[in-house]
N, C-alpha and C positions, 0 to 999 in steps of 0.2 A: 568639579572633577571632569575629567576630559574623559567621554563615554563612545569615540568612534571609535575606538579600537576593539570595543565589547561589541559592535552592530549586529556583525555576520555571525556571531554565538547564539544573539539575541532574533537575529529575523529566525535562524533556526530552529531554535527551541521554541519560537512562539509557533513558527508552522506546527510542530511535532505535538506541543499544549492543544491547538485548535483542531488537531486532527483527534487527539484523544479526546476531545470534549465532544464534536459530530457523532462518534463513535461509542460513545458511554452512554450520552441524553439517548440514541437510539433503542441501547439497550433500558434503559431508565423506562423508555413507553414502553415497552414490551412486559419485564417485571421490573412493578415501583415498588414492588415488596423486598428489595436484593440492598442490603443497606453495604457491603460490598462497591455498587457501583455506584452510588450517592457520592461516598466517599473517596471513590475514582475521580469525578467529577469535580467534587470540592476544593482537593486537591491539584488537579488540574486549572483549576479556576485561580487560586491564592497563590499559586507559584506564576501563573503568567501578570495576575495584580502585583507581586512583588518585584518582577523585572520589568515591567516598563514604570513602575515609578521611578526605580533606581536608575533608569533610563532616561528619566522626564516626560516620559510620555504619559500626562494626565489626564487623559480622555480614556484611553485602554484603564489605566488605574480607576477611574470611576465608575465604569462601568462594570468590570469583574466585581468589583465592589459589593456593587447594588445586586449584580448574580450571586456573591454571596451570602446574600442575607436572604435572596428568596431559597437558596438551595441550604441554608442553615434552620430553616423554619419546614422546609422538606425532611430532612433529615431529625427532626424535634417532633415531626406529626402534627404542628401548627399549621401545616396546609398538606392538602391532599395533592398528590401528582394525576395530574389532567391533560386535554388534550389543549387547550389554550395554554396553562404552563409551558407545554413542549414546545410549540410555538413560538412562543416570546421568546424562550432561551435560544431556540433556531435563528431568532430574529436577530439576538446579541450577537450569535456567532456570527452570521451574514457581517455584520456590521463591525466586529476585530477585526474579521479575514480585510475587508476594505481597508478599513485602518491600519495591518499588518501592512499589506503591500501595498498604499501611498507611502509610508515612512519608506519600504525596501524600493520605491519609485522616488526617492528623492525627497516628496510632501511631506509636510504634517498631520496628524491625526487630527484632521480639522471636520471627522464626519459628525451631523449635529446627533445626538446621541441624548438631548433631553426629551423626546417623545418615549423613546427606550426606558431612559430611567423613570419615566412617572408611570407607565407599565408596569413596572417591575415593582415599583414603593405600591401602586393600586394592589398590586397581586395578591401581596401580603396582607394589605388589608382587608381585600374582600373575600377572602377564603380564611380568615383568620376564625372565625367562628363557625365556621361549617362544620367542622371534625371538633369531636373532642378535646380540648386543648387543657397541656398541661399547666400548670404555673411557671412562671420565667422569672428566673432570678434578675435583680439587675446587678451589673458591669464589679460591683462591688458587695455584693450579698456574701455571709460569710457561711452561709448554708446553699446546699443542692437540690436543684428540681431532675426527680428521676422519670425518666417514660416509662416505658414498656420495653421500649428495646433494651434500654442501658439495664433493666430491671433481669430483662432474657441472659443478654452476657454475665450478670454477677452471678447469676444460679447455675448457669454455666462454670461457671469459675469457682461457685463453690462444689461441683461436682466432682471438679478433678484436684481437691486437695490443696488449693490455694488460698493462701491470707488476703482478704481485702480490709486494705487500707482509705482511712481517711484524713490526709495529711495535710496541715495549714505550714505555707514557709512565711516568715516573715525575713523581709530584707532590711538592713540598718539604714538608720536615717539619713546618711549621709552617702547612701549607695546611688553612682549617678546611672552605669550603664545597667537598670533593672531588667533591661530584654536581653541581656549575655547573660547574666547571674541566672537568670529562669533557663534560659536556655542549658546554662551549666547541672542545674537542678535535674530538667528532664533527662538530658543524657546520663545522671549519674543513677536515677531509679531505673532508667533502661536498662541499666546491666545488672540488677536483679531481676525484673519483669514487665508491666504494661499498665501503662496509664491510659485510664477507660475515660475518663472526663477529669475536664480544668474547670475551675472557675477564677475569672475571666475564661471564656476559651483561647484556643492557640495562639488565632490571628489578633485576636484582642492585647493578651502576651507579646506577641511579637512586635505589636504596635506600640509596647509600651501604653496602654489603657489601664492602667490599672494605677493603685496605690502604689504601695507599699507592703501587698501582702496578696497571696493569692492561695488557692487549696487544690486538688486532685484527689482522686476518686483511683486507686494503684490496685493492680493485685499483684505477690510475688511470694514465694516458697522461702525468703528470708523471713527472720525475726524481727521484731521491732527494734531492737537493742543495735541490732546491723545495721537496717536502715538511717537508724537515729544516728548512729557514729557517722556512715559514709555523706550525711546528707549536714551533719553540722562540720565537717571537713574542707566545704566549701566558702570562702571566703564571703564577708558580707551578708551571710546566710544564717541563721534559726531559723530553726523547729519549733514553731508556734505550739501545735500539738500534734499527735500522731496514733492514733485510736486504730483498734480494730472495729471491722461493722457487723454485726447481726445482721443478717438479711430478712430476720422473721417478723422485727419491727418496720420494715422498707414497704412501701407501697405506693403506687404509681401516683403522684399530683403530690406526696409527700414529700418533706425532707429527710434529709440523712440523719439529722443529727438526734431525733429520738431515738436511732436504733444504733447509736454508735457508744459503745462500752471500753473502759479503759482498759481491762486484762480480758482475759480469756475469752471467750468467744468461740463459736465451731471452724472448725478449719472448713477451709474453700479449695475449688478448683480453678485449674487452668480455663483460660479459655477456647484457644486455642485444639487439634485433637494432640498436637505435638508441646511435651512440655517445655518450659523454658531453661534454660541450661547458667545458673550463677557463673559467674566470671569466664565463661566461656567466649571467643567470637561471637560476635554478633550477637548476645544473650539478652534477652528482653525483645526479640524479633523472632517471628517462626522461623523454620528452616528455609520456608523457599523465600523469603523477603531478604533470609541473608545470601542465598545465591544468588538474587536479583543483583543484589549491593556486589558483591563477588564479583560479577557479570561486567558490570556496570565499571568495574574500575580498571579493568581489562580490554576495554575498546578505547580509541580514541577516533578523532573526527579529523577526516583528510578531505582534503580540495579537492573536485572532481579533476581540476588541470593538473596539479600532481599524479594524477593517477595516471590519464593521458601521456604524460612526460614518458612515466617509467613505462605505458604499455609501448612507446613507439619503440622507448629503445630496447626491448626485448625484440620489438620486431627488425629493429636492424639488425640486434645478435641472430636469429634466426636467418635474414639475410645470408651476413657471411658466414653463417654454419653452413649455407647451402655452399657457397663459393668453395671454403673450404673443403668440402666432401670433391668438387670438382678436380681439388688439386691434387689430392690423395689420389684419388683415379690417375691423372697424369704422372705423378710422381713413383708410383707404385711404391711407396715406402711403407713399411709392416709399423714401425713407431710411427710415423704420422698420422696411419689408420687407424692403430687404437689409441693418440692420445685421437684422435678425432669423435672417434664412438664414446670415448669418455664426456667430453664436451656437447655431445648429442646429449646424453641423458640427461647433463644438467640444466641444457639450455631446456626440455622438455619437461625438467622439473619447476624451471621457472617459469615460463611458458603458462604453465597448467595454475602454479600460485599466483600471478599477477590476474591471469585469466579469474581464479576464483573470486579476488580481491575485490574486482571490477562488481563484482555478481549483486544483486540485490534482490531480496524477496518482492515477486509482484503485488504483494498483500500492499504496498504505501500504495498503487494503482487501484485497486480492489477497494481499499477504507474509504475512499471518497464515495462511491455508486450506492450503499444503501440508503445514504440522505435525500442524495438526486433522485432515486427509486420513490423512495416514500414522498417527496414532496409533488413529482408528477403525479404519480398513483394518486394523490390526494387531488390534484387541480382535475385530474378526469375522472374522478368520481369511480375511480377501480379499484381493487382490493388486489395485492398483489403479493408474494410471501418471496423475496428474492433470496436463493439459496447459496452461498460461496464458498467452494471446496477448492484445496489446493493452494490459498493464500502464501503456503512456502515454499513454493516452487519458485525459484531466482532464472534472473536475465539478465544479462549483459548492462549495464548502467543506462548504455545511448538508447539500448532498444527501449528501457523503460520508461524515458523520456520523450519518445514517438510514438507509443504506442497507447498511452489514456486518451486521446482523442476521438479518435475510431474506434475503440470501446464505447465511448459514450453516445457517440453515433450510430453504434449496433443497437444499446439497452436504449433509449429513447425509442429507436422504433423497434424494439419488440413492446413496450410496453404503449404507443401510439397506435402501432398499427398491427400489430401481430394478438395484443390480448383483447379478447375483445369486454364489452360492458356486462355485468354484474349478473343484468336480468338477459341479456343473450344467453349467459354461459350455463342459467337457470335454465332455459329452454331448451337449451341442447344437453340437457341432462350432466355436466361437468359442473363443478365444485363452483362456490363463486370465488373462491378466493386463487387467483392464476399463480401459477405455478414458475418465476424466471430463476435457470440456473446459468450462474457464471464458474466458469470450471476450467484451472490450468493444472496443465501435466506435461511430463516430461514422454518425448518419445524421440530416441536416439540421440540426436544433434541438434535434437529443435524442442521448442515448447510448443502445444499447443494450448489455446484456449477459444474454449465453446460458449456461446453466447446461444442459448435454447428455451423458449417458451411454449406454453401448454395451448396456444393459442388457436386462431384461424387457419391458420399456414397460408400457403402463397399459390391462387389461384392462377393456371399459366392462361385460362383463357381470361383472366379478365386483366392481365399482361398483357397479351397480342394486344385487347382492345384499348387499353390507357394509351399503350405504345402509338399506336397508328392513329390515334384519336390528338395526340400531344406532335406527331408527323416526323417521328422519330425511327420509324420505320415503314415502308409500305406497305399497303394490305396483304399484296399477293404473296410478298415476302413471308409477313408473318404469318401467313397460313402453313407454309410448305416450313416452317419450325416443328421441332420436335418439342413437347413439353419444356426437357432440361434446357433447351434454346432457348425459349420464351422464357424463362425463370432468371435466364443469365442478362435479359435485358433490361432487368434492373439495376445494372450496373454501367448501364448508360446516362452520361451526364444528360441532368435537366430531369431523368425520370421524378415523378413522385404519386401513388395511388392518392395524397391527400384532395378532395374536392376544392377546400378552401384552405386559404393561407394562415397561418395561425403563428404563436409565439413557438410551436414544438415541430409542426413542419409544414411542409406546402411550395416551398420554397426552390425545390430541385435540388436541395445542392445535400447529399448527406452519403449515399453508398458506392458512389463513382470515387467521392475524393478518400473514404474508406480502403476500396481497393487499390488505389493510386498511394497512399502513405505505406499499407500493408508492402505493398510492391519493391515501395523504395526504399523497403530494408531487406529487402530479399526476399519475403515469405510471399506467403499464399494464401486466400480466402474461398471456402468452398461453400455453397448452401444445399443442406439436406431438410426437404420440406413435404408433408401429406397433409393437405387441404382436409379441416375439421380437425387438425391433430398437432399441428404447432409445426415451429422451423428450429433447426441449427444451423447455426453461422459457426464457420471451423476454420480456425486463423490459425495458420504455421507460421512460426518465426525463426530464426537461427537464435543458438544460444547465444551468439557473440557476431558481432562487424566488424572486429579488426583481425584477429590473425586465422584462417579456414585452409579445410582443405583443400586441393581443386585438381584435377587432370589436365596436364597440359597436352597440349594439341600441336601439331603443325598445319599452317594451312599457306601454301607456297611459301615465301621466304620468311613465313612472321611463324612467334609462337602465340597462340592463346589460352588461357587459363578457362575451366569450366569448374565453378564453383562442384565441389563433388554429392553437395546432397541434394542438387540436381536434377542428378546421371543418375538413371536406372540401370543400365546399361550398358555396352559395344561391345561389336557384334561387325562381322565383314560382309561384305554382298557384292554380288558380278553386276556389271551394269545391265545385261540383260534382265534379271531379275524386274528390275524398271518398270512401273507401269504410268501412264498418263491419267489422270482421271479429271476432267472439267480444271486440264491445262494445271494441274497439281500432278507434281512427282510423287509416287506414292510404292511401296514396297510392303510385301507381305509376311509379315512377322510371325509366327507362328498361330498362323490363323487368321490373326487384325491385323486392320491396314493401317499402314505409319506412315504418314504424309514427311516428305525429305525435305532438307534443306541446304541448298548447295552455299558454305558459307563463302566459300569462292567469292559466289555473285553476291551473296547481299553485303557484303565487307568491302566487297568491290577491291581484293587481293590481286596484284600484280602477278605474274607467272603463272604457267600452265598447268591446267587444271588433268587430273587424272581422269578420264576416260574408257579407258580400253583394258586395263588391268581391274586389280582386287579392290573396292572402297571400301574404306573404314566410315561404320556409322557409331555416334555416338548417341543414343538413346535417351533424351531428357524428358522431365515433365515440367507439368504447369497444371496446379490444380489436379483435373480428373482427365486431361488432356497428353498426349505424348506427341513428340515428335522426334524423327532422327537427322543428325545435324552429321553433312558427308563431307570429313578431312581428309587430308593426305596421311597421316602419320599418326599414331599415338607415342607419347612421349613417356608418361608415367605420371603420378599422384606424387605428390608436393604438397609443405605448408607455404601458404603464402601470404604476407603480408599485404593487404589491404591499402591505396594509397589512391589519395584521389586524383583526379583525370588534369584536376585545373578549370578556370573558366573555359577555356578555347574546347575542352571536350564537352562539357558538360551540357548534360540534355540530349546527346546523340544514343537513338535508339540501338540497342544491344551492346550498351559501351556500360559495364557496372562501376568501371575505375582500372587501376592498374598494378602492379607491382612488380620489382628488381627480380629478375632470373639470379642463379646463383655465378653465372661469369660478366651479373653487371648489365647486362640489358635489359629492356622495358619490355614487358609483356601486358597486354591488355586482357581486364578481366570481361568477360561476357555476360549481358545480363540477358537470361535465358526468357524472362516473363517479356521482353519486347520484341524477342525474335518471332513469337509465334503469331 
């Protein structure tokens, strides 16, 4: 079977599998008592074994594998969940993700993977007898071994009024595909209620491991009579036997079959708190498992260049909406104005839907850092409880895609050099266990997220002295800094507080190229920090890169676009107002002084510049910084479409990109963080 046209489903889904299993085993260390997230896990595990066999890929298939039989002996109480367990399965995963993207690189899953599997086969052995272990049927045992848990759920179920069933199907001799027929079997007890245990179990089923005969362990609010009809209905298929259970004869390391009576019996409950609903949608699944399913069949999966396609050509529509509103003006026509405004609203309805479409929760950025958290934490010997609020807050697709970097370049050193060690935090009378939160939220047209630890905070004088000590600044210099000065000169390439170089830093290279990615999507990075009390890193984003507001400008014969979230801002002033200060233009603003900027000169704009009349200043910031930037003219607020400059512009300071005016000409966008 010819499998490349399945890849791009398959590299996908395996991302999404391996992102749920980093995420599950984390919650797994935290509580191993949550048989919930076992089953998460398990799950996760058998579906991503099931699609690369069918793939050929039999290295990934062997290995889920062998994950699965240590996480089925997890889930049985044959072994305890420990911190080596956690490990090793960390270790698996390490070792898919490589073999996930060599296959998405072209290679083969050629990583060697038997030191892994003899890990995994020991695991089981050597924990096999630590914990109380139940009896284990084998592959073919026509009786069940019950635990504790499986014992917890029937008592549950018989609490709320539900029949538990113990059903054998036997399949005819001559039956070839027995893993359809089983399959037919489960989906049809499904739609009276819930099958608690198989023997064989599922994947054994699936795998076709079995005879010719298998049983389950049901509960469900029909009658036997019911059951018995809908299940001998199925081709291929008898009802070996089909018993109700006593629960009073059941007991943990026991079988079922002393306690399973042909009539009557006490009626049982649900297990579940919500009952299950006969021939209803989705019945034999709770309510929210069938909205999941609901959910789930209501999305589909789009190319992120499809998306691209249809954002540009909204942004051409929005183009000649602008053209058109131009013409309407010159035409003065009362029908062409309002089909025009009609045409606005739709283009701004779509606009606003494509815009959404784009959007993606930061939570797929977020789901990777508590691994990387716990596994540093672990090689530095800290204790660290990483908190993340806001995982639903969506961004623009591209910015999602720029911005996990510099996140992890933030949490790295907060947890390097911002928490400090165990028995320090002991003596300074704080918790030992530090405290890192990662937090996005929305605030107006931007996102922000904080990156804050309970930490040292950020000493400015032993800043000055790294600085001038590494010759990145002069002495005299960094005396006559102000605190917040010395603090920002950590965002000087080459800075690093580390003394020696190491695998996590030392190296120079991590908060300069941070501010520099941040930048070159438009945002902002601010640090708020109290030495003995920990730092915040405060990153502004724009929702979106392609279609924004902006103010356009005139500055001699050119027009220029200023991104509008910016502008604080403008505001007029006589040129007297003027002052000089150490060869800086500088004006006084209602109190504070606002350093000028004559874009004239640094544009290096043809034609004469105003002087002697009124100037217009527009008001921008950068971080915790303003400045006013003095045009000829203001024009007005505009959507505009984002377009880039080209190589021949690209990389010139205060150049963001460009985009089409509405009668067709090129107007350049400003990028305000290089003007300052």
């Amino acid at each position: 079977m010819d499998t490349t046209q399945y890849m791009d489903v398959f590299m996908e889904e395996s991302r999404e599998h391996l992102q749920t299993l980093n995420q599950k085993i984390l919650e797994l260390e935290n509580n191993s008592r949550e048989p919930a997230v076992l089953d998460e896990i398990f799950r996760s595990a058998h579906t991503l074994k099931g699609m690369s066999a069918t793939m050929g890929f039999e290295r990934i298939a062997e290995l889920t594998h062998e994950m699965e039989n240590v996480l089925s002996n997890l889930r049985g109480t044959e072994i305890r969940v420990n911190t080596q367990i956690i490990d090793l399965l960390f270790k698996c995963l390490d070792a898919l993700e490589n073999m996930v993207e060599a296959i998405a690189g072209g290679d083969s899953d050629t990583v060697d993977i038997t030191g892994l599997v003899g890990l995994l086969r020991q695991s089981v052995l050597e924990d096999s007898d630590d914990v109380e272990a139940f009896p284990k049927n084998e592959a073919f045992s026509p009786d069940f071994s019950i635990n504790q848990y499986d014992l917890t759920v029937l008592h549950e179920a018989e609490r709320k009024d539900f029949c538990i069933f113990h059903i054998r199907i036997d399949l005819d001799s001559g039956c070839i595909m027995k893993a359809a027929r089983a399959y037919m079997v489960f989906r049809k007890l499904e739609e009276f209620g819930e099958i608690v245990k198989s023997v064989p179990a599922v994947p054994e089923i699936e795998d076709e491991q079995f005879d010719l005969s298998f049983q389950v362990l049901f509960v469900a609010q029909a009658t036997q009579e019911v059951i018995h009809h809908a299940l001998e209905s199925i081709a291929e298929v008898r009802v070996g036997s089909l018993a109700l259970v006593n629960l009073n004869d059941v007991q943990p390391s026991t079988t079922t079959r002393p306690g399973v009576v042909e009539s009557g019996g006490e009626d049982t409950a649900a297990i579940s708190e919500q009952p299950f609903i006969p021939n209803e949608p989705g019945a034999g699944r709770s309510p929210a498992t069938g909205a999941k399913l609901l959910k789930a069949n209501q999305t589909v999966r789009v190319d992120i260049e499809r998306l691209d396609v249809l954002m540009n050509l909204v942004g051409e529509l929005v183009i000649n909406k602008t053209r058109l509103d131009q013409i309407a003006i010159n035409a003065e026509s009362t029908d062409l104005s309002e089909t025009i405004e009609h045409i606005d609203r739709i283009t701004i309805d779509l606009q606003n839907v494509v815009m959404k479409v784009r959007m993606v929760p930061i939570e797929q950025v977020f789901n990777r850092f508590p691994r990387m958290v716990r596994d540093m934490a672990k090689e530095l010997g800290k204790e660290i409880n990483l908190i993340i609020e806001g995982k639903e807050t969506e961004l623009d697709r591209t910015v999602i895609d720029e911005i996990g970097d510099p996140l992890v370049h933030l949490l790295r050193n907060a947890i390097d050099h911002g928490v400090e060690k165990p028995e320090t935090r002991r003596q300074n009378g704080k918790p030992v266990e530090a405290i890192i939160r990662l937090v996005a939220k929305h605030e107006g047209n931007h996102v922000v997220i904080e990156v804050e630890d309970d930490g040292r905070g950020i000493n400015p004088e032993a800043i000055r002295a790294k600085s001038v000590k590494k010759g990145l600044i002069a002495a005299k210099e960094a005396e006559q800094l102000d605190d917040q000065g010395a603090i920002d000169l950590i965002w000087k390439a080459g800075f690093s507080m580390a003394e020696t170089v190491s695998d996590i830093s030392g190296r120079g290279v991590g908060l300069d190229v941070v501010r520099n990615k941040i930048e070159s999507l438009n945002g902002s990075i601010d640090i708020q920090t109290q030495v003995g009390k920990g730092t915040m890193f405060k990153v502004r984003l724009p929702l979106t890169l392609a279609i924004i507001q902006a103010l356009l400008v005139n500055v001699g014969k050119e027009i220029y676009a200023i991104p509008l979230s910016t502008i604080d801002e403008t505001t007029s002033i006589q040129p007297g107002q003027i002052n000089n200060v150490q060869n800086q233009e500088v004006v006084l603003l209602r109190g504070k002084v606002l350093p000028l900027v004559r874009l004239h000169q640094v544009l290096a704009v043809s034609g004469e510049e105003n002087t002697t009349g009124e100037l217009f200043v527009v008001v921008v910031r950068k971080g915790n910084n303003q400045a006013g930037l003095i045009v000829d003219s203001l024009i007005g607020q505009q959507d505009i479409v984002i377009k880039s400059a080209g190589k021949l512009l690209q990389g010139i300071p205060g150049i963001a990109g460009a985009t089409i005016l509405g009668n067709g000409d090129v107007s350049l966008i400003l990028d305000i963080g290089t003007l300052f």
